[in-house]
C-alpha positions, 0 to 999 in steps of 0.5 A: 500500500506504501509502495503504490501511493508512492509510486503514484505521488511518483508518477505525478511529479512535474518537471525537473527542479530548477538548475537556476536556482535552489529547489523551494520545498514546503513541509508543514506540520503541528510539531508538537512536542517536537522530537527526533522524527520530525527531524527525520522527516524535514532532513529527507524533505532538506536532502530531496535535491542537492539544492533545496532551500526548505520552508517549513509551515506551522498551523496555529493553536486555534487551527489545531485544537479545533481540527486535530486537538489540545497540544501540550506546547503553544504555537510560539513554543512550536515555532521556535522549535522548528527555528532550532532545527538546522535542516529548516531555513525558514519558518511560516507561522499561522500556516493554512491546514489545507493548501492552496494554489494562492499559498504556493505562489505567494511563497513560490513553492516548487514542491510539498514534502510530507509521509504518504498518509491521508489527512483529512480536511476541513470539509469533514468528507474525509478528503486528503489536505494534499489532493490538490497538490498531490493531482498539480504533480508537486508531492514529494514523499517522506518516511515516518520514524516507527516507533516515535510520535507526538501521540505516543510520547503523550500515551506514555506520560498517562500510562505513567501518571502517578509517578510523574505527579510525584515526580513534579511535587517532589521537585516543587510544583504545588498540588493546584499546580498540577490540578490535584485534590488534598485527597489525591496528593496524599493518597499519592505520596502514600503509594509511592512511599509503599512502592519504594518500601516493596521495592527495598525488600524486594531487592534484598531478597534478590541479594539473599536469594543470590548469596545464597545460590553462591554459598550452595554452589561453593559449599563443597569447594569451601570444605575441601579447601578448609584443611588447606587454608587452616594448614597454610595459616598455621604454618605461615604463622609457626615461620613468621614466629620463628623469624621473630624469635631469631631477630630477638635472640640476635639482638640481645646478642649483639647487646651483650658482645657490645658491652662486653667489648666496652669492658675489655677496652676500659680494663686495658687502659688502667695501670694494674700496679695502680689497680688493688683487688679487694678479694686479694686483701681479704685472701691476704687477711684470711692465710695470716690468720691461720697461720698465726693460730697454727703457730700459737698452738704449737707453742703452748703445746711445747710449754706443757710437754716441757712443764709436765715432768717437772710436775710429776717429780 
């Protein structure tokens, strides 16, 4: 169906575009919350020629919202927003929702870009916008980014409603802000503080289900390594003692050869007539005073030989 409307547009197209000068082309568009496909869209209507000076049309909010409905961003806002986009050379505001002969020869366009699909018109009989320009021979069509439109980036703010609101109260916006009663403001914070707490248990019960998956897949591992690991500690710890217990010996060792060396260097410098020995004095003392007592009593035992046969005659 794409191909044959395409192939259709094709088949109606003018002449070539003009080598003089650069081809004018018109898009036209809401560009409501302007998002990277319609930048797709205006960079293929940009690259249609290699000369191309790209008018880009916007309709009014009155024109919107009563043909296609409320949008999120003023026509001021979705004016300067296309402004921004640097496939766009120039911008018409308050554009027409169906064009018109008048239109293109007032802003002399050459050629209309827009996607395949039939939009309707204001006469309500569900005629195409681009009939006309489509049946002059001066459409050109543009591919559709899937996945990405206005429509949807708005679905997924009111499929994610609560959790916006909360988000813009708890940045600062006043519950008449965002048009809430006292009611529903609380009743919000509630839920999310019981989704943040369901949310906290949930987690550490996914890191206790995963410990304990690891601590069952290790377990045999951890009992067969247990002897190892004690016996490597253990034997670590009987080495390092060793060494310690070495280290204090040598170096007590080194204290006592140190002093006894400061000793013997003290010594040899004293003059040994100068140097009296206490014990040698006390010896000394000690043989005179057995010596002395010896010979007394040798004595006294001559006397009495000699004073006892006197007695007895």
């Amino acid at each position: 169906m794409e191909r044959q409307s395409m192939s259709s547009a094709n088949n109606n197209l003018d002449s070539d575009p003009p080598s003089d000068r650069p081809a004018r082309v018109y898009a036209d568009g809401i560009y409501d919350l302007f998002h990277f496909g319609h930048a797709r869209s205006l960079e293929q209507a940009k690259k249609l020629f290699p000369n191309t000076y790209l008018l880009v049309g916007c309709c009014n909010d009155e024109i919107t919202h009563k043909y296609k409905g409320k949008t999120v961003m003023t026509d001021a806002e979705r004016y300067e927003s296309l402004r921004h986009c640097k496939w766009v050379d120039e911008v018409i505001p308050n554009a027409p929702w169906v064009i018109t002969q008048e239109f293109l020869d007032k802003h002399q366009i050459d050629y209309v870009a827009h996607d395949a699909l039939p939009y309707a018109d204001a006469s309500g009989a569900g005629n195409d916008v681009y009939e006309f320009v489509k049946a002059a021979g001066k459409f050109r069509e543009t591919k559709r980014t899937e996945g990405i439109s206005t429509s949807d980036l708005i679905m997924r703010i009111l499929k994610d409603y609560n959790q916006y609101v909360m988000r813009n109260l708890d940045r600062g916006y006043t519950r008449k802000e965002l048009n809430l009663s006292y009611v529903k403001e609380k009743r919000l914070r509630v839920n999310m503080r019981l989704k943040k707490l369901h949310e906290k248990v949930k987690e550490q019960q996914e890191k206790i289900q995963t410990v304990a998956k690891t601590a069952r897949v290790h377990r045999n591992e951890w009992v067969e390594n247990a002897d190892r690991w004690v016996a490597g500690f253990l034997e670590m710890f009987e080495e390092g003692c060793h060494k310690m217990g070495t280290a204090i010996r040598d170096r007590i060792q080194e204290r006592l050869m140190g002093q006894q060396s400061g000793n013997l260097q003290h010594n040899g410098n004293v003059d040994d007539d100068d140097y009296d020995d206490p014990d040698d004095e006390d010896e000394e003392e000690y043989y005179n005073d057995e010596e002395y007592s010896g010979e007394e009593e040798f004595f006294d035992d001559e006397e009495e030989e000699q004073t006892t046969p006197a007695n007895h005659t």
